[in-house]
C-alpha positions as CSV (number, residue, x, y, z in Angstrom):
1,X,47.9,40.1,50.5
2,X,50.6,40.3,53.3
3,X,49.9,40.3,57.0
4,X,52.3,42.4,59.4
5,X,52.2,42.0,63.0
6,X,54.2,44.7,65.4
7,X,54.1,42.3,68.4
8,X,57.3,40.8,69.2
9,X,57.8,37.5,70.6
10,X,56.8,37.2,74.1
11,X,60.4,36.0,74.9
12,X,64.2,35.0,73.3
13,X,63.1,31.8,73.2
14,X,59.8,31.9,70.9
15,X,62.2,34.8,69.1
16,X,65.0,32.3,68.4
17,X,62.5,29.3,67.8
18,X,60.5,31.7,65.0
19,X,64.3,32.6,63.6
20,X,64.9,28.8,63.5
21,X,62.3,28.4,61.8
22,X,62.5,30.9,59.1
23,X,66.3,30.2,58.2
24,X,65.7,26.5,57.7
25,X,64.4,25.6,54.2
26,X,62.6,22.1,55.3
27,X,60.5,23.6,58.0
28,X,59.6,27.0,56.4
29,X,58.6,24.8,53.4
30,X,56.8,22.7,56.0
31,X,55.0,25.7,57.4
32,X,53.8,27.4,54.0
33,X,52.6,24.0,52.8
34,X,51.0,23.6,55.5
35,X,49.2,26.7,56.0
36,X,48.9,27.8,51.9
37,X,51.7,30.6,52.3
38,X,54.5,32.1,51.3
39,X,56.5,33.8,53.9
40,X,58.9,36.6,52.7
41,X,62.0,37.0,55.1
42,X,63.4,40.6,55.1
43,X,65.9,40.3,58.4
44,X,65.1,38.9,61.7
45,X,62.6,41.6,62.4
46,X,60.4,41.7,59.3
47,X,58.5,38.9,58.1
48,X,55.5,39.0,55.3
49,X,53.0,36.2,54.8
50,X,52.0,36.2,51.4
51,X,49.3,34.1,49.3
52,X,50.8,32.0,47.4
53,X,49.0,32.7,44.2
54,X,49.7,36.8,44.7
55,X,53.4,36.6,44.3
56,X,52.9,38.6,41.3
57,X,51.4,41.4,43.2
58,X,53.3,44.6,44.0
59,X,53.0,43.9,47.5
60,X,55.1,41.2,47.6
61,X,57.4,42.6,44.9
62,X,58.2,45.5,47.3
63,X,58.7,43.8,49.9
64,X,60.9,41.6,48.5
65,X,62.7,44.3,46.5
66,X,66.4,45.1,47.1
67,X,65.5,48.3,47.7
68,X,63.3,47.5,50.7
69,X,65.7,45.2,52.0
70,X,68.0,47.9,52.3
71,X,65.5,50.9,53.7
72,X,64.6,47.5,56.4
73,X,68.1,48.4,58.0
74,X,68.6,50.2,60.7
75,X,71.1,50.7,63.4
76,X,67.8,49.4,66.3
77,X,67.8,46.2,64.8
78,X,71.3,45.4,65.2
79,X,70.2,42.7,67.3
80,X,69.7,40.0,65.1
């Protein structure tokens, strides 16, 4: 099952440190290992969290998809 969240970052900073994390391999492994997850990284402003064991699921298969990827784009999130 995935969890969303709609709160942003309090600030650019915990944005950019949650971006940093994310777009490195090493610490995003770190993270999932360490909390028994799989995160799923759309664009900078959609993230899904993801049991490991449910990657099979349609959940994550949409939200993975090319196709959502794509619909994920819009001209608001140009900031990235």
């Amino acid at each position: 099952m995935s969890l969303a969240s709609a709160v942003a970052p309090p600030s650019e900073k915990e944005r950019a440190q949650l971006l940093r994390m994310m777009g490195g391999d090493a610490i995003r492994g770190a993270v999932e290992r360490y909390f028994g997850i799989k995160l799923a990284f759309q664009n900078c402003h959609s993230v899904g969290v993801f049991h490991p064991n449910r990657l099979d699921s349609a959940a994550y298969q949409d939200f993975i998809s090319i196709k959502s990827q794509i619909l994920n784009q819009t001209p608001e999130l140009v900031d990235c």
